[in-house]
N, C-alpha and C positions, 0 to 999 in steps of 0.2 A: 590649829587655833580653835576654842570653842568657838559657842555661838554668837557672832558680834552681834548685840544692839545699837553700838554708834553706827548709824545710818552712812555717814559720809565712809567708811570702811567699808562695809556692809555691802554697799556697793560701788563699788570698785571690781573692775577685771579680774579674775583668777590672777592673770599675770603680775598684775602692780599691785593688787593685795600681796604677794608670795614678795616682793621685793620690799617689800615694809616689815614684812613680815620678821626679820631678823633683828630690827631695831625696836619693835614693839616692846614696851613690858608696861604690867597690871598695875596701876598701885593704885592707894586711897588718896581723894581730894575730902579738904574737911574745909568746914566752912570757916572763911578767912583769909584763910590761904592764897597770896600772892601767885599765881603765874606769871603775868608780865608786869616788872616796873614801868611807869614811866621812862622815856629816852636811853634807856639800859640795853643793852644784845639780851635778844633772847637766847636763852637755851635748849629749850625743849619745848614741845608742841605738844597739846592734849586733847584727844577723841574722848568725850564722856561718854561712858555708858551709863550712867547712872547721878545724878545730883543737877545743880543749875549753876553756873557760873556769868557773869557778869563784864562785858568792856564798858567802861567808866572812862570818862571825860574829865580830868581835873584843873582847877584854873589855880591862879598863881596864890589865889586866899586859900585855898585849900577846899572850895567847894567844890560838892562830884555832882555827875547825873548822868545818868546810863546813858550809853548811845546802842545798846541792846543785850539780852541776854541769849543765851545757848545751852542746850544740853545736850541729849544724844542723838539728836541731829547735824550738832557740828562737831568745829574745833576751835582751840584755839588758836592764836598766831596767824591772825590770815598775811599780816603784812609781812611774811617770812613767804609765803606764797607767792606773795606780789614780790620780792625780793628786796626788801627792805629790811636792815638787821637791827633796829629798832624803833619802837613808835611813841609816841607823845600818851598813847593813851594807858590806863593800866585794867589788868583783867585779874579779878579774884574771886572763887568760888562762894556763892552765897550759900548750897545746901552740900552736904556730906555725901559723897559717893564713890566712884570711881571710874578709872579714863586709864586709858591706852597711852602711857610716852615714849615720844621717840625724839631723839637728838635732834637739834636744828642741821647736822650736816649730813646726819643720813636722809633725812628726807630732801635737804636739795641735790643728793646723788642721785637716791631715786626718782627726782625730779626730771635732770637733766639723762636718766637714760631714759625714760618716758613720754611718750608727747599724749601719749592717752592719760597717764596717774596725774601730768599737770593741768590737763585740761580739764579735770574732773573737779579737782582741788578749786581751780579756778570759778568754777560753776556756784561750787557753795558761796567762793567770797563775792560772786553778783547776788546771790539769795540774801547773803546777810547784809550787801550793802544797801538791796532793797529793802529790807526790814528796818534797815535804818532811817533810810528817806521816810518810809511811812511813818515814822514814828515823829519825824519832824511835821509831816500834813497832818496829824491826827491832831497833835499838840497845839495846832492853828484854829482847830472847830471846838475838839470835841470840851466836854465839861469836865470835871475831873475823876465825878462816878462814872463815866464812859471809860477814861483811862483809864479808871484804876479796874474796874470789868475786863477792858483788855489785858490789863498786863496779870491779872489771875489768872486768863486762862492760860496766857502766853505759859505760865509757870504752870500750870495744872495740865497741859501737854507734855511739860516736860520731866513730872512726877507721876509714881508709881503711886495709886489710891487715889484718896480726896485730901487729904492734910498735908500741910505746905509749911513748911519751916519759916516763916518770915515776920518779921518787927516790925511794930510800924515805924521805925526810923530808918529801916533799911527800905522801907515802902516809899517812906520821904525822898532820901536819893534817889531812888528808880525813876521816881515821876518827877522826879525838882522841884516838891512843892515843901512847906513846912508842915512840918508832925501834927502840928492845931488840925491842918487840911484834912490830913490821911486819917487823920482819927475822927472828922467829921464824914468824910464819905464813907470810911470803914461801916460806920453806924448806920447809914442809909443802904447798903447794902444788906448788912444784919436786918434791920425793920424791913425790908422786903425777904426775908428769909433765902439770900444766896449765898452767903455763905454764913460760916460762926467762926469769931476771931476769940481764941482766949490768948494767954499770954505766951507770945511767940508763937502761934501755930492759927494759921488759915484753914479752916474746910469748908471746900466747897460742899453747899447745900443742892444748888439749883443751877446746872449746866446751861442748859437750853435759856433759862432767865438768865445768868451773865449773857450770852451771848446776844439775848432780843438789846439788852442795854448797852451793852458793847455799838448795837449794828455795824454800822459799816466801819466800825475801826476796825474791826479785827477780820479777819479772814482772807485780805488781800495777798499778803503777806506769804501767808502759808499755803494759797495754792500758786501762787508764783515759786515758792521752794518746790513744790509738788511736781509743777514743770521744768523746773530747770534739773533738777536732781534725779528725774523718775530713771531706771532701770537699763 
Protein backbone atom coordinates (compact mmCIF):
# COMPACT_ATOMS: atom_id res chain seq x y z
CA UNK A 1 0.00 0.00 0.00
CA UNK A 2 1.35 3.57 -0.57
CA UNK A 3 1.69 6.03 1.84
CA UNK A 4 -1.37 6.28 4.31
CA UNK A 5 -2.35 9.74 5.56
CA UNK A 6 -5.36 8.62 7.47
CA UNK A 7 -3.70 8.62 10.76
CA UNK A 8 -6.05 5.96 12.29
CA UNK A 9 -4.38 3.31 9.65
CA UNK A 10 -1.20 4.85 9.63
CA UNK A 11 -0.92 3.75 12.66
CA UNK A 12 -2.00 0.56 13.27
CA UNK A 13 0.57 -2.62 13.80
CA UNK A 14 2.17 -3.99 10.73
CA UNK A 15 -0.01 -6.90 11.55
CA UNK A 16 -3.59 -5.51 11.64
CA UNK A 17 -2.71 -3.05 8.96
CA UNK A 18 -1.81 -6.36 6.65
CA UNK A 19 -5.24 -7.78 7.77
CA UNK A 20 -7.39 -4.79 6.48
CA UNK A 21 -5.19 -4.60 4.13
CA UNK A 22 -7.36 -6.94 1.53
CA UNK A 23 -10.57 -5.20 2.05
CA UNK A 24 -9.25 -1.66 1.58
CA UNK A 25 -10.02 0.23 -1.69
CA UNK A 26 -9.37 4.01 -2.76
CA UNK A 27 -12.16 5.76 -3.97
CA UNK A 28 -13.47 9.54 -4.14
CA UNK A 29 -15.83 11.13 -1.51
CA UNK A 30 -17.49 14.36 -2.90
CA UNK A 31 -19.15 16.72 -1.10
CA UNK A 32 -22.76 15.45 -0.13
CA UNK A 33 -22.31 12.47 -0.14
CA UNK A 34 -24.26 10.21 2.32
CA UNK A 35 -22.05 7.64 4.23
CA UNK A 36 -24.37 6.75 6.87
CA UNK A 37 -28.26 7.06 6.85
CA UNK A 38 -30.09 7.58 9.76
CA UNK A 39 -31.13 4.02 11.67
CA UNK A 40 -29.99 2.18 8.34
CA UNK A 41 -27.18 -0.85 8.53
CA UNK A 42 -24.25 0.54 7.61
CA UNK A 43 -22.26 -0.82 4.86
CA UNK A 44 -18.91 0.31 4.61
CA UNK A 45 -16.46 2.23 6.83
CA UNK A 46 -14.41 5.27 5.56
CA UNK A 47 -10.62 6.31 6.60
CA UNK A 48 -10.18 9.83 4.76
CA UNK A 49 -7.20 10.76 3.43
CA UNK A 50 -8.09 13.73 2.13
CA UNK A 51 -11.45 16.00 2.43
CA UNK A 52 -13.85 16.59 5.86
CA UNK A 53 -16.89 14.87 6.49
CA UNK A 54 -19.34 15.44 9.04
CA UNK A 55 -21.74 13.17 11.94
CA UNK A 56 -24.84 15.17 12.15
CA UNK A 57 -27.54 14.94 14.64
CA UNK A 58 -31.04 15.14 13.07
CA UNK A 59 -34.50 15.71 14.89
CA UNK A 60 -37.85 14.80 13.82
CA UNK A 61 -38.36 18.62 11.98
CA UNK A 62 -35.61 17.93 9.88
CA UNK A 63 -33.17 20.21 11.90
CA UNK A 64 -29.34 19.16 11.84
CA UNK A 65 -26.18 20.14 13.98
CA UNK A 66 -23.12 18.51 13.98
CA UNK A 67 -22.09 16.47 16.80
CA UNK A 68 -18.42 16.62 15.04
CA UNK A 69 -16.35 16.51 12.14
CA UNK A 70 -13.43 14.25 10.86
CA UNK A 71 -10.86 13.78 8.30
CA UNK A 72 -7.66 12.09 8.14
CA UNK A 73 -7.45 11.61 11.34
CA UNK A 74 -10.42 9.40 11.67
CA UNK A 75 -13.18 7.21 10.43
CA UNK A 76 -16.26 6.81 9.82
CA UNK A 77 -18.79 4.22 11.58
CA UNK A 78 -17.50 4.20 15.02
CA UNK A 79 -20.79 2.76 16.17
CA UNK A 80 -19.90 -0.43 14.00
CA UNK A 81 -16.78 -0.49 16.21
CA UNK A 82 -18.81 -0.20 19.24
CA UNK A 83 -21.01 -3.02 17.50
CA UNK A 84 -23.89 -1.52 16.71
CA UNK A 85 -25.24 -1.97 12.98
CA UNK A 86 -26.95 1.08 13.06
CA UNK A 87 -27.16 4.56 14.35
CA UNK A 88 -29.72 7.43 14.80
CA UNK A 89 -27.24 9.80 13.58
CA UNK A 90 -26.18 10.44 9.73
CA UNK A 91 -22.63 11.27 8.43
CA UNK A 92 -21.92 13.04 4.89
CA UNK A 93 -18.98 14.37 3.52
CA UNK A 94 -18.71 18.31 3.46
CA UNK A 95 -15.42 18.64 1.25
CA UNK A 96 -14.21 16.49 -1.78
CA UNK A 97 -11.60 13.93 -1.35
CA UNK A 98 -10.68 10.71 -0.74
CA UNK A 99 -10.96 7.55 1.98
CA UNK A 100 -9.86 4.10 2.21
CA UNK A 101 -13.37 1.53 2.17
CA UNK A 102 -13.85 -1.28 3.58
CA UNK A 103 -16.90 -3.63 4.07
CA UNK A 104 -18.67 -3.57 7.59
CA UNK A 105 -17.99 -7.53 7.82
CA UNK A 106 -14.44 -7.52 6.98
CA UNK A 107 -13.57 -5.15 9.43
CA UNK A 108 -15.65 -6.95 12.22
CA UNK A 109 -13.52 -10.25 11.15
CA UNK A 110 -10.56 -8.50 11.33
CA UNK A 111 -11.92 -7.27 14.51
CA UNK A 112 -12.65 -10.42 16.20
CA UNK A 113 -9.22 -12.03 15.18
CA UNK A 114 -7.36 -8.94 16.81
CA UNK A 115 -7.48 -7.69 20.16
CA UNK A 116 -4.75 -5.14 19.25
CA UNK A 117 -6.79 -3.68 15.53
CA UNK A 118 -9.87 -3.45 18.07
CA UNK A 119 -8.40 -1.80 20.77
CA UNK A 120 -6.85 0.67 18.45
CA UNK A 121 -10.03 1.38 16.71
CA UNK A 122 -11.52 1.79 20.14
CA UNK A 123 -9.14 4.57 21.05
CA UNK A 124 -10.15 6.81 18.28
CA UNK A 125 -13.87 6.33 19.20
CA UNK A 126 -12.87 7.77 23.12
CA UNK A 127 -10.98 10.75 21.07
CA UNK A 128 -13.91 11.56 19.09
CA UNK A 129 -16.27 11.09 21.66
CA UNK A 130 -14.22 13.49 23.60
CA UNK A 131 -14.32 16.01 20.78
CA UNK A 132 -17.83 15.63 21.26
CA UNK A 133 -18.40 16.41 24.97
CA UNK A 134 -16.13 19.48 24.20
CA UNK A 135 -18.13 20.61 21.91
CA UNK A 136 -21.02 20.46 24.18
CA UNK A 137 -18.78 22.55 27.16
CA UNK A 138 -17.67 25.02 24.62
CA UNK A 139 -21.33 25.60 23.28
CA UNK A 140 -22.17 26.54 27.14
CA UNK A 141 -19.48 29.71 27.45
CA UNK A 142 -18.06 30.32 24.56
CA UNK A 143 -19.63 33.38 21.98
CA UNK A 144 -20.14 32.53 18.67
CA UNK A 145 -16.94 34.35 17.08
CA UNK A 146 -15.11 31.73 19.58
CA UNK A 147 -16.95 28.98 17.91
CA UNK A 148 -16.97 29.68 14.96
CA UNK A 149 -12.75 30.33 15.33
CA UNK A 150 -12.74 27.01 16.48
CA UNK A 151 -14.39 25.11 14.25
CA UNK A 152 -12.07 26.86 11.24
CA UNK A 153 -9.48 25.67 12.57
CA UNK A 154 -10.98 22.35 13.44
CA UNK A 155 -11.37 22.39 9.35
CA UNK A 156 -8.18 24.06 8.62
CA UNK A 157 -6.25 20.92 10.34
CA UNK A 158 -8.02 19.04 8.36
CA UNK A 159 -7.25 20.60 4.78
CA UNK A 160 -4.47 20.81 2.76
CA UNK A 161 -3.62 24.94 2.17
CA UNK A 162 -5.60 27.76 3.66
CA UNK A 163 -8.96 27.61 1.57
CA UNK A 164 -11.82 25.64 2.89
CA UNK A 165 -14.77 24.89 0.85
CA UNK A 166 -17.63 25.88 3.09
CA UNK A 167 -21.04 28.03 3.02
CA UNK A 168 -22.26 29.72 5.24
CA UNK A 169 -25.35 27.66 5.52
CA UNK A 170 -23.39 24.75 6.07
CA UNK A 171 -21.54 26.90 8.75
CA UNK A 172 -25.13 27.44 10.16
CA UNK A 173 -25.67 23.60 10.81
CA UNK A 174 -22.24 23.03 12.04
CA UNK A 175 -22.76 25.52 14.79
CA UNK A 176 -26.77 25.43 15.03
CA UNK A 177 -27.12 28.81 14.78
CA UNK A 178 -29.09 30.76 11.93
CA UNK A 179 -27.26 32.07 8.65
CA UNK A 180 -28.16 36.09 10.01
CA UNK A 181 -25.59 34.64 12.86
CA UNK A 182 -22.70 33.12 10.75
CA UNK A 183 -22.75 35.89 8.41
CA UNK A 184 -22.46 38.25 11.28
CA UNK A 185 -19.57 36.61 12.95
CA UNK A 186 -18.18 35.66 9.53
CA UNK A 187 -17.62 39.51 9.16
CA UNK A 188 -16.01 40.07 12.42
CA UNK A 189 -13.57 37.79 11.70
CA UNK A 190 -12.85 39.28 8.16
CA UNK A 191 -12.64 43.11 10.09
CA UNK A 192 -10.06 41.50 12.15
CA UNK A 193 -8.21 40.17 9.01
CA UNK A 194 -8.43 36.08 9.86
CA UNK A 195 -9.72 34.98 7.52
CA UNK A 196 -11.56 36.06 3.79
CA UNK A 197 -14.75 34.56 2.95
CA UNK A 198 -15.81 34.90 -0.71
CA UNK A 199 -18.47 32.77 -2.05
CA UNK A 200 -18.29 29.31 -0.80
CA UNK A 201 -14.60 29.40 0.08
CA UNK A 202 -12.97 30.25 3.60
CA UNK A 203 -9.22 31.37 3.85
CA UNK A 204 -7.63 31.47 6.52
CA UNK A 205 -5.60 34.85 6.86
CA UNK A 206 -4.25 34.70 10.51
CA UNK A 207 -3.64 31.13 12.40
CA UNK A 208 -2.25 32.18 15.46
CA UNK A 209 -5.14 35.17 15.62
CA UNK A 210 -8.03 32.37 15.29
CA UNK A 211 -6.54 30.48 17.77
CA UNK A 212 -5.80 33.67 20.58
CA UNK A 213 -9.80 34.05 19.77
CA UNK A 214 -10.62 30.68 19.79
CA UNK A 215 -8.56 30.31 23.42
CA UNK A 216 -9.55 27.78 25.35
CA UNK A 217 -12.06 26.24 23.06
CA UNK A 218 -9.96 24.82 20.93
CA UNK A 219 -7.00 22.70 21.79
CA UNK A 220 -8.27 20.32 24.43
CA UNK A 221 -9.55 18.20 22.16
CA UNK A 222 -6.64 17.59 19.92
CA UNK A 223 -4.11 16.85 22.46
CA UNK A 224 -6.33 14.35 24.16
CA UNK A 225 -6.35 12.72 20.37
CA UNK A 226 -2.57 13.21 20.55
CA UNK A 227 -2.50 11.02 23.60
CA UNK A 228 -4.70 8.66 23.07
CA UNK A 229 -3.73 7.77 19.36
CA UNK A 230 0.29 8.54 19.75
CA UNK A 231 2.40 5.56 18.23
Amino acid sequence: MSVLRNQVLSRLAAVDLRRLEPGLELVQITKGQVLDEPNKPTAHLYFPESGIASVIAVDEHGRKIEVGPFGREGMSGTHVVMGVEASPLETNIQSDGTAHRIDVEALRQAMSQSASLRQRLLLYVQAFHFQTAQTLLINSYANLEQRLARWVLMAHDRTDGDAMALTHDFVSVMLGVRRAGVTEAVQMLESRKLIKATRGVFEVRDRKGLEALAGRSYGASEAEYARLMAP
